[in-house]
C-alpha positions in Angstrom: 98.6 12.4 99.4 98.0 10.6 96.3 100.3 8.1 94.7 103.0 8.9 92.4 103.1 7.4 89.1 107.0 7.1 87.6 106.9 8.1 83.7 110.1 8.3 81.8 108.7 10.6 79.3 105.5 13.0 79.8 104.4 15.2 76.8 102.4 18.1 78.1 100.1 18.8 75.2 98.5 17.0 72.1 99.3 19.3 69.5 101.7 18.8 66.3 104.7 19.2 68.4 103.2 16.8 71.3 101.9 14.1 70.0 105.2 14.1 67.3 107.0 14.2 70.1 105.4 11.2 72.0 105.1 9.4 68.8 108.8 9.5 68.0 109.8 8.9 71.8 107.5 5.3 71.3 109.3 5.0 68.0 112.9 5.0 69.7 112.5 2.6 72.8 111.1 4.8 75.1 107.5 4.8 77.4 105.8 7.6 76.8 102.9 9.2 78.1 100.8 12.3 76.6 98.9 14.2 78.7 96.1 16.8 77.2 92.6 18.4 78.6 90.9 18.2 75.3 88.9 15.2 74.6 90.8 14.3 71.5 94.5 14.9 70.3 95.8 17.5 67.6 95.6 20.1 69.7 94.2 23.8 68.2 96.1 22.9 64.8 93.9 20.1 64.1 90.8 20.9 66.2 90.5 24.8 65.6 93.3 26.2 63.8 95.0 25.1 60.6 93.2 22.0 59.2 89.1 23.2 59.6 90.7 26.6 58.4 92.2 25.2 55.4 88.8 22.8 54.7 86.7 26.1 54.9 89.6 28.2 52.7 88.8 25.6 49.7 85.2 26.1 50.0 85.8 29.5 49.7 88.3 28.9 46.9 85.7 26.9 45.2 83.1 29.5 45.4 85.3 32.6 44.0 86.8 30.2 41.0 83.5 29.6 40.2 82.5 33.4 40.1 85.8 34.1 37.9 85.4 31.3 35.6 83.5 33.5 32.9 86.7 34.7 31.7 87.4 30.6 30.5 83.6 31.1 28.8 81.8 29.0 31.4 79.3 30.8 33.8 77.3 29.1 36.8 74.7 31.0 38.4 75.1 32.2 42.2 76.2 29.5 44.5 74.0 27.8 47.2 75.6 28.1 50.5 74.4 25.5 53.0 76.3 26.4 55.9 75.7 23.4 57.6 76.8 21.1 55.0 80.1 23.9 54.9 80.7 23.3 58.6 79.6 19.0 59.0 82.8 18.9 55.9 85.2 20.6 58.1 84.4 18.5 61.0 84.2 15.3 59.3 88.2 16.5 58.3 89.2 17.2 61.8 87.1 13.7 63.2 89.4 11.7 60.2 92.4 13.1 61.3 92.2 13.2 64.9 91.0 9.0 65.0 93.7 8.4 62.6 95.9 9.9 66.1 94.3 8.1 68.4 95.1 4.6 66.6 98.5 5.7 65.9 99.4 6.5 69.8 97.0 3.4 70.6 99.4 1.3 68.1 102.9 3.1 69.7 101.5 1.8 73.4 101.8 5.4 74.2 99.4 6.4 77.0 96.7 9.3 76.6 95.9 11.2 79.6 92.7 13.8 79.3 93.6 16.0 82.3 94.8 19.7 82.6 98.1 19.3 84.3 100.3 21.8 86.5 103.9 21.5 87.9 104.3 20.7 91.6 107.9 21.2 91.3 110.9 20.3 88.7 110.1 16.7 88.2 106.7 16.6 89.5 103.1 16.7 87.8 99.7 17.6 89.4 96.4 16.7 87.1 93.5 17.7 87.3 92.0 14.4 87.8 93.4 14.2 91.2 96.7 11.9 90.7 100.3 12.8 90.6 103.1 11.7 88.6 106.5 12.0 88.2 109.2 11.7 85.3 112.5 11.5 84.3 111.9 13.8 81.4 108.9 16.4 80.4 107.8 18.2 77.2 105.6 20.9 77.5 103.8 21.5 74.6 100.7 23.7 75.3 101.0 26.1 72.6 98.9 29.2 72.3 95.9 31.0 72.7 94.1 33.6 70.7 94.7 37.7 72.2 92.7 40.2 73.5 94.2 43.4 74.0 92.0 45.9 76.5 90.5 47.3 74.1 89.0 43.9 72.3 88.0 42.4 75.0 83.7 43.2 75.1 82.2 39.8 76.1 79.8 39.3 73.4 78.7 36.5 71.4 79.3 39.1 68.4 82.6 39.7 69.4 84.7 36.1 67.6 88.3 34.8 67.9 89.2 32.3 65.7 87.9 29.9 67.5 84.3 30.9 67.4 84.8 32.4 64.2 86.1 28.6 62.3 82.7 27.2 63.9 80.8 29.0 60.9 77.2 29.0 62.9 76.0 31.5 60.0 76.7 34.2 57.4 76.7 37.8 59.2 75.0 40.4 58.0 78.5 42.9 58.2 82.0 41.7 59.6 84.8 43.4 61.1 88.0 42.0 61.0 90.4 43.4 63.6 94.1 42.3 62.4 95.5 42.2 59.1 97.9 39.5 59.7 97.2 35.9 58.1 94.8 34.6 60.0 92.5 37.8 59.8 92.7 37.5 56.3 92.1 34.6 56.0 89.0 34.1 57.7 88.0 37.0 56.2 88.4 35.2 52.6 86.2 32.8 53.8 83.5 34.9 55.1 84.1 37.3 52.0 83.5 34.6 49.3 80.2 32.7 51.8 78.5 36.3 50.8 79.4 38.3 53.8 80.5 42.2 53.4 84.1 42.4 55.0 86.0 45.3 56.7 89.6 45.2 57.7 91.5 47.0 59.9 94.8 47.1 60.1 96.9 49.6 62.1 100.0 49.9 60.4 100.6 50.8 56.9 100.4 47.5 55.1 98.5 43.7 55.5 101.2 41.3 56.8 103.1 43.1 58.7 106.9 42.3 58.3 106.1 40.7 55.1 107.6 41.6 51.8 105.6 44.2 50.0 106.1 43.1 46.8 104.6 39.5 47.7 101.8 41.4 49.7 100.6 43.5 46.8 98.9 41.1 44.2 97.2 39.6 47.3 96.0 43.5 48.2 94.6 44.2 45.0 92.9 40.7 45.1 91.2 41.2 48.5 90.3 44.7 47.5 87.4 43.7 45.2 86.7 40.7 47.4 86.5 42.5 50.8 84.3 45.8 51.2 86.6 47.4 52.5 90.3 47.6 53.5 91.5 50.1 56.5 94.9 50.6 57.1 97.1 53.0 59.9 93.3 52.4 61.3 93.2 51.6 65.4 90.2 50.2 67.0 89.8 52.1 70.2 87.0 50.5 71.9 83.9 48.0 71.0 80.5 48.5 72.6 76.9 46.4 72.6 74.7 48.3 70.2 70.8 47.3 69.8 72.0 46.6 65.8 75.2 44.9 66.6 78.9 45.9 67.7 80.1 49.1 68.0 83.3 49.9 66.7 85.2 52.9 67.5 88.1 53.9 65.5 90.8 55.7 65.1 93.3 56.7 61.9 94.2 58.6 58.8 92.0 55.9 56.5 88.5 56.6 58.6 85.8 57.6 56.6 83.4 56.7 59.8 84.3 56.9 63.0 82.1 54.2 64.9 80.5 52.3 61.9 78.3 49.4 63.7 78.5 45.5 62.6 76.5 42.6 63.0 79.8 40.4 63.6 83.6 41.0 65.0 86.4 38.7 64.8 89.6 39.7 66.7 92.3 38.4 64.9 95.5 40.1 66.6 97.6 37.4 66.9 98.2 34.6 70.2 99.5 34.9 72.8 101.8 31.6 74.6 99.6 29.3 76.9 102.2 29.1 79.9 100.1 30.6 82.6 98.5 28.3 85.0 100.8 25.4 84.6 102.7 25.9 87.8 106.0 27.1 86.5 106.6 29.1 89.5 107.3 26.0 91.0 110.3 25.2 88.9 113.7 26.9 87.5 111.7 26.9 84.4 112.0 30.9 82.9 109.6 33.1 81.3 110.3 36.3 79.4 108.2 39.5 79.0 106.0 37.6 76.4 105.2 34.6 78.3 106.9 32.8 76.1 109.0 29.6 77.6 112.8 30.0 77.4 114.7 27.5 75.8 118.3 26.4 74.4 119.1 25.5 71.1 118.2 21.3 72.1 114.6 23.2 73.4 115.8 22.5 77.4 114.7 24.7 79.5 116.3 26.1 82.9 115.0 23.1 84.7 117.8 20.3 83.3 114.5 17.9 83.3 112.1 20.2 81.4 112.2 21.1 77.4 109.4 23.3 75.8 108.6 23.2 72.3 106.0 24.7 69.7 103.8 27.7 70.7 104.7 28.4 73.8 108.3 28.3 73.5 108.7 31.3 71.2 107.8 32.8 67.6 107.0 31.8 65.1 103.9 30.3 66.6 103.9 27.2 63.3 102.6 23.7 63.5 105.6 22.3 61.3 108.2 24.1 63.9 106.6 22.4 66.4 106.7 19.0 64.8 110.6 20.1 64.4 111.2 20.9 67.6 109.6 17.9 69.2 111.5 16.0 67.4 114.9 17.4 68.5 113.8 17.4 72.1 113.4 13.8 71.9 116.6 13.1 70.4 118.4 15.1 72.8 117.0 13.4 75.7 118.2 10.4 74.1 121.8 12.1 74.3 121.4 12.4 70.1 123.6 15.1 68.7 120.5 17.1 67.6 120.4 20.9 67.7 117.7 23.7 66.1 120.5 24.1 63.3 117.5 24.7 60.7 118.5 27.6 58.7 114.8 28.5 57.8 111.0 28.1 58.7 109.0 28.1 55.9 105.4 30.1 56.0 102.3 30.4 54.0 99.6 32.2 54.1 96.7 30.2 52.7 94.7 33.0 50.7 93.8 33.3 47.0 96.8 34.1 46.3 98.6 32.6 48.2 102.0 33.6 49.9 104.7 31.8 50.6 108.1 32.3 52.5 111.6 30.9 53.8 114.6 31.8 54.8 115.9 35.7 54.9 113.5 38.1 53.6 114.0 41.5 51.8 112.7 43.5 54.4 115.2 41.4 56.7 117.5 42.3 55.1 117.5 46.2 54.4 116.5 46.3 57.9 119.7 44.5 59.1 121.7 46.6 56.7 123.1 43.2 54.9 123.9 43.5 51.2 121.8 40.9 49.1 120.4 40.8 45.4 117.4 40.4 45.1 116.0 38.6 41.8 112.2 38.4 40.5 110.3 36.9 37.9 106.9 37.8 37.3 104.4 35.1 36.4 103.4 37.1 33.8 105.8 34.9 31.3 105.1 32.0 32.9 103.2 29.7 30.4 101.0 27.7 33.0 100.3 31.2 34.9 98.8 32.3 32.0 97.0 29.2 31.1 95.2 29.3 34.7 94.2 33.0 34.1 96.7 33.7 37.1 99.1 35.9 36.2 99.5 38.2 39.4 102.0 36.1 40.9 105.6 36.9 41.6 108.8 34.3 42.5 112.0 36.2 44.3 115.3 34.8 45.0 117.1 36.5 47.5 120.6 35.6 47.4 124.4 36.7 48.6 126.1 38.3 45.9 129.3 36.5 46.0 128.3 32.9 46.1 125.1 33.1 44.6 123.9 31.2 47.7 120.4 31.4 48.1 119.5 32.8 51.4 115.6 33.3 51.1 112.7 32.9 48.8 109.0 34.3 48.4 106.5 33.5 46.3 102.8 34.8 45.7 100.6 33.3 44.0 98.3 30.0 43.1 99.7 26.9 45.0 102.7 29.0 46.4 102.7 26.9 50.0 103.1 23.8 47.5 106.1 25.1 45.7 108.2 26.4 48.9 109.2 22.8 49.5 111.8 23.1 47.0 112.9 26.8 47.9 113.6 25.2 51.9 115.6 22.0 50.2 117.8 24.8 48.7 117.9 26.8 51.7 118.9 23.9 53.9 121.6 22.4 51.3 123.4 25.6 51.2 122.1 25.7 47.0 122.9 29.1 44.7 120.9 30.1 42.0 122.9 28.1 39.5 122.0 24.7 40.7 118.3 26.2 40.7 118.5 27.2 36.9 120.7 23.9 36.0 117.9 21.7 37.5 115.4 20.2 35.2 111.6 21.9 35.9 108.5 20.4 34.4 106.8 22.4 31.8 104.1 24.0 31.8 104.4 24.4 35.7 104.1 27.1 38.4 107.3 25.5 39.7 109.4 26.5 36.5 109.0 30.2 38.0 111.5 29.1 40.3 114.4 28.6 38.0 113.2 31.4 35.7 113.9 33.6 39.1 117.8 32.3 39.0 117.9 32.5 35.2 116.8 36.5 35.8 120.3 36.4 38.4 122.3 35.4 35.4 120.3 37.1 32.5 119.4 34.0 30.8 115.4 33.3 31.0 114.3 32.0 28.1 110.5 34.1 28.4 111.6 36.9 30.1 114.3 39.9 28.4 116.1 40.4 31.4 119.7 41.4 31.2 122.6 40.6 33.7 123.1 43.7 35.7 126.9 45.1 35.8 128.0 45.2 39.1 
């Protein structure tokens, strides 16, 4: 048998919430090692997920404000896609980033282990490299993988996930996006505004699922002269190899054909938790129906020795909550008073517009039967919305109707995901809609939207004729 090497903190994993984790550990006094099978950290944030998606959304952005800048009286002619020069930027993001992480953990003395690593019991790890180690504490932190349902599952090079589809080896002729959630749509921004025709198919009755309709709409209409076509309450029934392409078989009230063929496919139906394999059999650690990693409010799981963060410890699957949670896994090990108290989770999806979300939603809330008000102001009167040529956007307060406390906000539009900073600072200080409209906003800015929203609450916006509504 192999030697066993003592550890007082492994982080299984080198995503945002592992390596933040480890980091921090280092940071307060304590040895930490980080064990991950990928040959640099970051995990698929950094490597495939948010930031190569983010470089190749402001291509894309780059492209269609070129193609509406006609409108300001400058034209360009038709852009000049070099693909390769599209995909060396991304990478060149992702090879910045990802040494930046490797001198950080080199300059915090914490180790970095490239092994896949599986549980031999509660206290014990096996890796793949042969050796054996054991620790006082463990973090798992493998996060999540993209899913295949039955039906998706054809083994073709035509058939993409994310992964395959982020590595941009050419414009497709035709592409199928299967998922209408944010990372389906956004990919399919991408490949929209590069020159590719895009379907999407959604199955249920709306894109986003679960979020606001109100927010969704200005991004509908925008995609619906971007994309060639949208398809909702539409179910993909089966894919098959066809001498042209894919074969997609469908199913819904929206079909106008029934197995339409495409060169590409891009599966885009969410992720599903990465806790298989690991060995957890071999521990008290539990597992629910999802495969998702259970955990208490300090992120420990059943085995006292054992926290899970991130991914693979529940919804919603976001970089920044695993950076959060890492952080209060450390602190509790270090017997800190530090709980997931958070009152929100802001998200953002990253299209043109984009959305942006925190804290209780409308759709929360009439589904929960709670009584809120709801308060909007359309970007229409904002000066700077206008100014940009941008005037589909919408800012909603969502706030109880005693206090004025402001339980949630949503926000579509240009730059939303920079302006929900400020709505989670409210959120999290227990703010109502009067300190919003009493605090000083820069004008001309998006960000005065914000205040105008809790200036509609109390009938007072200076470029909108709003009311007060009796109660």
């Amino acid at each position: 048998m192999a030697d066993v090497t003592e550890h007082e903190l492994i982080v299984v994993g080198g995503g945002p919430g592992g390596y933040a984790a480890a980091f921090l550990a280092a940071d307060k006094g304590m040895t930490a090692t980080l064990v991950d099978e990928a040959d640099r950290l970051g995990g698929t944030c950094l490597r495939i997920g948010c930031i190569p998606s983010k470089a190749l959304l402001h291509t894309a952005k780059l492209i269609t404000d070129a193609r509406d800048s006609a409108r300001f009286g400058v034209q360009f002619g038709e852009p000049k896609i070099d693909v390769a020069g599209v995909r060396k930027h991304w990478l060149k993001v992702v090879e910045t980033l990802s040494g930046g992480l490797a001198t950080l953990a080199k300059k915090r003395n914490v180790k970095v282990i490239k092994a896949r690593a599986r549980f031999a019991d509660g206290q014990t790890l096996e890796l793949s490299d042969g050796s054996r180690h054991r620790f006082k504490h463990c973090i798992l932190a493998t996060g999540s993988v993209p899913a295949r349902p039955g039906p998706l599952k054809l083994e073709s090079p035509r058939v993409m996930t994310s992964t395959e589809a982020l590595q941009l080896e050419g414009v497709p002729g035709s592409l199928v996006v299967v998922g209408g959630g944010y990372i389906g749509l956004e990919l399919g921004y991408v490949y929209a505004a590069l020159g590719c025709p895009v379907t999407v198919v959604e199955m249920t009755p709306g894109l986003l699922p679960g979020v606001d309709r109100d927010l969704v709409k200005p991004l509908h209409d925008r995609l619906n002269g971007l994309f060639k076509r949208i398809s909702l309450n539409t179910q993909v029934t089966k894919l098959e190899e066809d001498r042209k392409g894919i074969r997609v078989h469908l199913e819904g009230a929206e079909v106008e054909e029934a197995s339409p063929v495409f060169d590409r496919v891009l599966v885009a139906v969410g992720r599903r938790p990465n806790s298989q394999g690991l060995g957890l059999e071999n521990t008290r650690v539990q597992i629910d129906g999802k495969g998702f990693v259970q955990v208490n409010e300090q992120r420990r799981t059943a085995e006292e020795k054992i926290f899970a963060i991130g991914d693979v410890a529940g919804e919603p699957m976001l970089a920044h909550k695993a950076t959060y949670e890492g952080k209060v896994a450390v602190e509790a090990i270090l017997g800190e008073p530090a709980v997931m108290d958070n009152r929100a989770v802001p998200a953002v999806v990253f299209t043109d517009p984009e959305i942006a979300w925190a804290g209780l939603t409308e759709t929360e809330a009439k589904k929960a039967g709670r009584e809120v008000e709801v308060t909007r102001y359309p970007w229409a009167a904002s000066g700077r919305a206008e100014s940009l040529g941008r005037t589909e956007g919408l800012t909603k307060l969502i706030v109880e109707p005693e206090t004025e406390q402001v339980l949630g906000v949503g926000i579509v539009g240009v730059d939303a995901g920079e302006m929900i900073g400020e709505a989670m600072l409210a959120i999290e200080m227990g703010a109502s809609a009067r300190d919003l409209s009493l605090t000083m906003h820069a004008h001309p800015t998006l960000s005065e939207t914000i205040l105008g929203a809790a200036e509609v609450l109390h009938g007072t916006a200076t470029d909108l004729y709003r009311p007060k509504k009796k109660r």
